[in-house]
N, C-alpha and C positions, 0 to 999 in steps of 0.2 A: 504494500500500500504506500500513497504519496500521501505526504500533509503539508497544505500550506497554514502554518499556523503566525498569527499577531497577535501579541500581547503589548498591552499597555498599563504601566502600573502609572497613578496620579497620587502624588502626596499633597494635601495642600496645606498651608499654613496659617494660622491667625492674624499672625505681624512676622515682619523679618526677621529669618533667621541667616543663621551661614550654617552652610551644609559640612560636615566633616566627612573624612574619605566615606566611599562605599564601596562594598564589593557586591559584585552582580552575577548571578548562576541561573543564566537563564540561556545558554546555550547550549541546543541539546547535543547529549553525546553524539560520537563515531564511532561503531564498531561493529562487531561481526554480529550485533543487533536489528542495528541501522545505520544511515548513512546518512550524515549530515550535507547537503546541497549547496544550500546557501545559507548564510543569517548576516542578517541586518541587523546596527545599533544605534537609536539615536535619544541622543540626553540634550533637556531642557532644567537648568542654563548647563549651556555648551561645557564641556569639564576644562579645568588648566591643562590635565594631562589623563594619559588611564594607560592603564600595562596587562597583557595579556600573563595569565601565570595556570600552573597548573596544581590545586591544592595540596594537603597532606594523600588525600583519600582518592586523588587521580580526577580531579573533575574540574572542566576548563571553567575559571572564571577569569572577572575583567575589573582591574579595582581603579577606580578612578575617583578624583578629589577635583576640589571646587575652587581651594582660595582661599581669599577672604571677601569676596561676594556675596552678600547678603539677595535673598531672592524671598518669595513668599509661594515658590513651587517649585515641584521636581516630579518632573513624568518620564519615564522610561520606555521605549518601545520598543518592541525586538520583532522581528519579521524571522520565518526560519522555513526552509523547506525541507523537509526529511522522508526516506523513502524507509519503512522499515520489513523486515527479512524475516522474521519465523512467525511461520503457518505455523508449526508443532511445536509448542510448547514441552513436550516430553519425550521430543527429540534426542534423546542423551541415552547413555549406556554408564551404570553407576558401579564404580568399582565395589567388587563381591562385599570386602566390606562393609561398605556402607548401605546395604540393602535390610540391616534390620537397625533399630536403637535400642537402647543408647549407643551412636558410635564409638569407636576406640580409633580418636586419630590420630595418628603417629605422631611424634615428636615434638618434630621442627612444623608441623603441618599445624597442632593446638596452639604454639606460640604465636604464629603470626595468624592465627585467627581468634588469640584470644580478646580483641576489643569489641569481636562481634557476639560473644560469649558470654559477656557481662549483663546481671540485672540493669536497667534502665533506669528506675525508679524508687526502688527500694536500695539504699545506699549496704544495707547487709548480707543482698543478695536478691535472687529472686523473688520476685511478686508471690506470695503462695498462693493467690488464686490460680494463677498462672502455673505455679507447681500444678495443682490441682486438676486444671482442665487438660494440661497434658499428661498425667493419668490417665485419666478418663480415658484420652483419645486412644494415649497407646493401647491401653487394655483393647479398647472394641476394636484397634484394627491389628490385633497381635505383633505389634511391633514392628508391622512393614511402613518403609520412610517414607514414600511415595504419600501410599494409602494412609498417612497421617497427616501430610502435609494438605491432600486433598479436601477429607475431612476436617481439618480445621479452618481450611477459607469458608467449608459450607456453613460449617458450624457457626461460625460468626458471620456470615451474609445472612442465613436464617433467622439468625435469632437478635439481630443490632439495628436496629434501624438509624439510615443516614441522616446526618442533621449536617447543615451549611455553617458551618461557625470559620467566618476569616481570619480571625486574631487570636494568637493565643499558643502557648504553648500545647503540646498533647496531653489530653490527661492519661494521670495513673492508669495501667492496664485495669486495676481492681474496679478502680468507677466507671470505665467502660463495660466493662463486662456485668455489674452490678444493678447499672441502671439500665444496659442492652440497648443502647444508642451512644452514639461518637460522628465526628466526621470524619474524613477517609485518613487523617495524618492519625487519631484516633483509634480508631480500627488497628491499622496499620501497626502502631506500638504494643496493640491489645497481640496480635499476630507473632508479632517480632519476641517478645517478654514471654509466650507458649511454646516456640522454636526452643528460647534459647533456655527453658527448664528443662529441656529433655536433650540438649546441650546439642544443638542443631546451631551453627554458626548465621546471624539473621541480619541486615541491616536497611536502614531505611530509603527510600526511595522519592523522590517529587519529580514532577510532569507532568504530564498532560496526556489524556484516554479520549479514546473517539465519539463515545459515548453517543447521543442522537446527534444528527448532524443537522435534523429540522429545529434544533433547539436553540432559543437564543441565549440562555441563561447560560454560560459556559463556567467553571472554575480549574484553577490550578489542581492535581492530582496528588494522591497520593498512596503509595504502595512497598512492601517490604519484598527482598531476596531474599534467598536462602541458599550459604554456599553448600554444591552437593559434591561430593569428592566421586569424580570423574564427570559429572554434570555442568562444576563452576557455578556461578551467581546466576539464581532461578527465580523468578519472579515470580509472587502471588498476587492477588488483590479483593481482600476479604471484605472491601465494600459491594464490590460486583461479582465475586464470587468465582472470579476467574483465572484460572492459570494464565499468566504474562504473555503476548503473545504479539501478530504486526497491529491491532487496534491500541497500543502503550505508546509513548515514547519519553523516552528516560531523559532528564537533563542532570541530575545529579544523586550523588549517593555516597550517606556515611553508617556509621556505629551511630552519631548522636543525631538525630533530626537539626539540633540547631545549624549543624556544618551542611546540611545542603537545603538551608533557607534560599528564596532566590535573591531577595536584596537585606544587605543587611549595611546595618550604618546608623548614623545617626546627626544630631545637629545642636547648634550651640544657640539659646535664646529659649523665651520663656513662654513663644508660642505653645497653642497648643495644635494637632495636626490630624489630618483625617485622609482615610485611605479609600481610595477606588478604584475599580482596574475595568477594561474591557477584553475581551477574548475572543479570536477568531477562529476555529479548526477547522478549515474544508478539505477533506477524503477526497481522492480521486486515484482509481487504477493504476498503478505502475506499468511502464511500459515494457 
């Protein structure tokens, strides 16, 4: 599939402020995914300078600064055309290994995936709701990775209902799951925090899904992977209940949600500031 997608984020201000640097993650990835075409970037007021950089966690952003420019707005837009590549989502062949849990993964292999490993929200460890519901899972699906992973996107599409919340950090896995509604960054942690009790390496994901295309109402996305040893980073998305596939497309991804916000930054003065964005996603056949 093709996407032309435009986003525009609008901040605006009470009185003037001066903007301090920003960084912006709103270019979607390249790779054996999808393929980035083109993107477009344009900033209102104009930046002094911006540098192109690639983060801790591998994901292209673009940080640019202001000055000493006092303005009373900053609008963002990004134009991006992307083509993305898997049909089959469960395309993969998973080393013998890793076909029941809890995995046992070697070494050097737990080391450099232990940040994706870690509780989220509970500073002592795991959510134990989260302990709890992957119990649950693995009992009813004996232990097969697959069929766990599966069952838990449904299990939390079935039973969570989406709610639109734009600000905000994610809540706790325990108050998503408790009150059985979240928004998709939501979800997505509730997802992420059940992988990683049953020690499934998970991390989180933003973008944008194709979702209805007759729809005007569009929002930024949100969904977690799960790295599978022989698989690599697999994507779920337990708002829609779908295995990751060419209707996603990925702009950035960490262990913490805060690191693949798309703008982050901030400003100097006593305004207060309000946020809007619009959203374009038009689908169209790959040639």
């Amino acid at each position: 599939m093709q996407y032309q997608i435009v986003h525009k984020t609008i901040y605006t201000y009470s009185q003037p402020i001066t903007l301090e640097p920003h960084t912006i993650r709103l270019r979607p990835r390249s790779d054996g995914w999808q393929t980035l075409q083109n993107f477009e970037l344009e900033i209102l007021p104009t930046p002094v300078s911006q540098s192109q950089i690639i983060d801790l966690d591998g994901n292209a952003a673009i940080k640019v600064w202001f000055g000493s420019q006092t303005t009373e707005l900053l609008e963002i837009q990004t134009r991006s055309q992307v083509e993305t590549h898997c049909t089959n989502p469960f395309g993969f062949l998973l080393e013998p290994w890793a076909n029941k849990l809890p995995i046992d993964y070697p070494t050097s292999l737990r080391s450099q995936l232990q940040p994706y490993l870690q509780g989220y929200w509970n500073t002592a460890g795991i959510d134990p709701i989260a302990i709890q519901l992957a119990q649950e899972i693995h009992h009813a699906q004996n232990g097969e990775t697959v069929g766990f992973l599966t069952a838990l996107n449904e299990r939390i599409y079935q039973n969570c209902q989406q709610v639109i919340r734009e600000t905000g950090a994610p809540l706790p896995p325990s108050i998503t799951w408790t009150e059985k509604s979240g928004s998709c960054r939501d979800s997505a942690i509730l997802f992420m925090e059940v992988c990683r009790a049953i020690g499934l390496a998970a991390r989180f994901v933003s973008g944008y899904q194709e979702g209805d295309p007759d729809a005007n109402d569009r929002h930024l996305h949100a969904w977690a992977e799960v790295f599978l040893p022989g698989g690599g980073w697999r994507g779920f998305d337990p708002t829609h209940g779908l295995a990751v596939a060419d209707g996603h497309i990925a702009v950035a991804a960490s262990a913490i949600p805060q690191s693949a916000a798309p703008v982050k930054g901030g400003y100097k003065g006593k305004a207060q500031s309000e946020l809007k964005y619009k959203l374009s996603i038009q689908p169209a056949m790959g040639q």
